[in-house]
N, C-alpha and C positions, 0 to 999 in steps of 0.2 A: 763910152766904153765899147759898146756896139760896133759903134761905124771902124773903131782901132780894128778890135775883133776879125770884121769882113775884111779891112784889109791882111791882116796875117793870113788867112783861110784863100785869097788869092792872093799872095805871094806863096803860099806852098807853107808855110812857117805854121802847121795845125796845131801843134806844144804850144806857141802863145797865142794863136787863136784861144786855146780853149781858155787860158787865163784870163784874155780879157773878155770874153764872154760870161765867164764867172764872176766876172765885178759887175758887168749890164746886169747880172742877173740878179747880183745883193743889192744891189739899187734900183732893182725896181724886178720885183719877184711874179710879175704876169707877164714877162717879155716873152712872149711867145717865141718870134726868131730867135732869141738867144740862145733859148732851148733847142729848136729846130739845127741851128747853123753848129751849138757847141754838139749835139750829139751827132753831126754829119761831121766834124773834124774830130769825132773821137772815133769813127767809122773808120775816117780813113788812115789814123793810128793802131784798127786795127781792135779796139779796146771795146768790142760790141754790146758786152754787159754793161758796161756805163753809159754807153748809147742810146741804150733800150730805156736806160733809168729817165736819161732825159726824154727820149720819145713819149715815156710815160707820164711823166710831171707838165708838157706841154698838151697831150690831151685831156687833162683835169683840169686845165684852165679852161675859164668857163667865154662862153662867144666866141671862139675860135671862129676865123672866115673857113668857106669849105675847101681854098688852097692852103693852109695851116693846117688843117685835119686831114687833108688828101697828102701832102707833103710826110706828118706826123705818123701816117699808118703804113708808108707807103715805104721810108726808109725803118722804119721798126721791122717792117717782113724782111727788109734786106737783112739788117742786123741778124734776125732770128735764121734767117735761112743761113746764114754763116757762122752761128752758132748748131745749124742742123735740126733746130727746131721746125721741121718742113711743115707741119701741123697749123703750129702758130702762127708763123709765115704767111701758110695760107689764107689763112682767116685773115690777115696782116691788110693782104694785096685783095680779097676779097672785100673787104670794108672800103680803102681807096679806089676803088671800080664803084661801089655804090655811092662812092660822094663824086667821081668825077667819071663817066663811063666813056666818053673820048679822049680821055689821053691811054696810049697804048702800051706804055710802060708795064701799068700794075695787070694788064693782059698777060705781055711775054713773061712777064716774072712767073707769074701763076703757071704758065704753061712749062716752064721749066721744072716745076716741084712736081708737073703732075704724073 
């Protein structure tokens, strides 16, 4: 269901990405990427409160690697800053700078809110 998933998500097809990411996810409910990849293709429909839900449900799975956590924190501040939440956001892109401080992404984000 996963691997379907990634393909829809590049073909551009994020409506049935998310469905079949939804079935990885009843079948097996610690799929970290499933969470990571369906709330990045509900991102980019645009639907950021469900996005954030998933952001949230894969940082409660527990042993995340620190790119699943840095990944996890790092598109939740996008979500939130597009919802205008710049607060949250920050704290969002500030947590992803503490789990990975060379990548320069969750930098420029931060630098935009501030």
């Amino acid at each position: 269901f996963y691997n379907k998933g990634m393909q829809k998500v590049n073909a551009g097809d994020f409506v049935e990405a998310i469905r079949w990411f939804t079935k990885a996810i009843r079948n097996d409910s610690s799929m970290v990427l499933a969470y990571l990849n369906r709330g990045h293709a509900k991102t980019k429909l645009m639907d950021y409160k469900s996005a954030i839900d998933d952001y949230n449900r894969a940082i409660k799975i527990k042993n995340l690697s620190w790119e699943e956590s840095y990944e996890a924190y790092f598109n939740r501040g996008i979500a939130l800053a597009a919802l205008e939440q710049m607060q949250s956001a920050l704290a969002n892109f500030n947590q992803a700078i503490r789990l990975s401080p060379q990548y320069a992404d969750a930098y420029y984000n931060r630098s935009i809110l501030r």
